[in-house]
C-alpha angles and dihedrals in degrees: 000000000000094000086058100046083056102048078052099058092038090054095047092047102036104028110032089050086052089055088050102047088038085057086039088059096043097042086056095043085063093043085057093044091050097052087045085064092048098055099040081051086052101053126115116264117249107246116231118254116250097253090054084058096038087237112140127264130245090257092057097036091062092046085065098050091050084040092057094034090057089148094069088050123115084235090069095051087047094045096055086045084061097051091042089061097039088059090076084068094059115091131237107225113200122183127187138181128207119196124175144136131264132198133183125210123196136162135188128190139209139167094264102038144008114223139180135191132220120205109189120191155157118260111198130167132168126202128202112190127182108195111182119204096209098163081074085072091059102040122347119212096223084054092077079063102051088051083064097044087048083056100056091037084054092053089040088053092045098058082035084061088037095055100044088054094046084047095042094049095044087048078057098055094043086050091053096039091056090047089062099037118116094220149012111297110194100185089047084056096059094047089064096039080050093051091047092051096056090046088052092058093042086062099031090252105310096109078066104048086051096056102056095045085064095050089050095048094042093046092238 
């Protein structure tokens, strides 16, 4: 009687707990799991990449805008230079005009009478001079200017190049952010049409065009 009061007591301490840690366990293994869900439901959606969207690129984007800004290219800079130096082909025409008046004087004697003679007329006399500059082939003065202004127009392209990127990459996030976003946000959503807007006048209007190009041909 006493064996089996013992094997009693051993199963209700040592097997029955067992039972209970081992539901504790399981019963916290599918609460993880559950939360786990949850997150992975709650995570932001991947943008697409821009070519998935047949939107353009960064590179491109920033081609349009030098290709709209050509006044701060190098070409323009060389371009001036070369008209700076052909203009010592080109002629300086002078003309000049001389008017004034001549007079003749002449006398003749004899042994009656003395007598002199006046001769009153018009002078006129008219000049053409070309006068080439050729040392202008070779360096034009007003080319010392121009490598200043390349200087500036450099520095001005470079924050042209900076800012497009800056503009391009935050119309990105607030693309991504809206995609994850739980609801309509109307304040997210000017501030992309802002940022578009800005980029489209960086580019006179082709990051635009581009745009919704991508949007027709993708059914959005």
């Amino acid at each position: 009687m006493i064996g089996v009061l013992a094997l009693l007591f051993s199963f209700l301490f040592v097997v029955l707990p067992g039972q209970a840690q081992s539901s504790e366990v399981s019963s916290a293994s599918h609460a993880l799991s559950a939360s786990e869900g949850k997150t992975r439901a709650a995570a932001p959606r991947a943008l697409p990449t821009p070519k998935q969207l047949r939107e353009p690129s960064a590179r491109e984007v920033i081609q349009m805008a030098l290709d709209a800004a050509r006044g701060l290219g190098p070409e323009r800079i060389r371009e001036l230079s070369r008209r700076a130096r052909l203009a010592g082909l080109m002629p300086q025409l002078k003309l000049s005009a001389e008017r004034g008046l001549k007079q003749d004087l002449s006398s003749s004697t004899t042994a009656l009478s003395d007598r002199v003679n006046a001769a009153v007329g018009d002078d006129l006399r008219l000049g053409a001079t070309l006068t080439f500059d050729l040392d202008r082939l070779v360096f034009a003065p007003e080319e010392v200017r121009l490598l200043s202004v390349e200087r500036w127009l450099a520095i001005d392209r470079r924050k042209l190049i900076n800012e497009v990127v800056r503009l391009y990459f935050q119309r990105r996030r607030l693309l991504r952010e809206q995609a994850s976003a739980a609801a309509k946000d109307d304040e997210l959503a000017d501030s992309i049409a802002e940022v578009e807007a800005v980029l489209d006048g960086f580019t006179d209007g082709k990051f635009g065009e581009a745009v919704a190009r991508g949007k027709s041909a993708s059914g959005r």
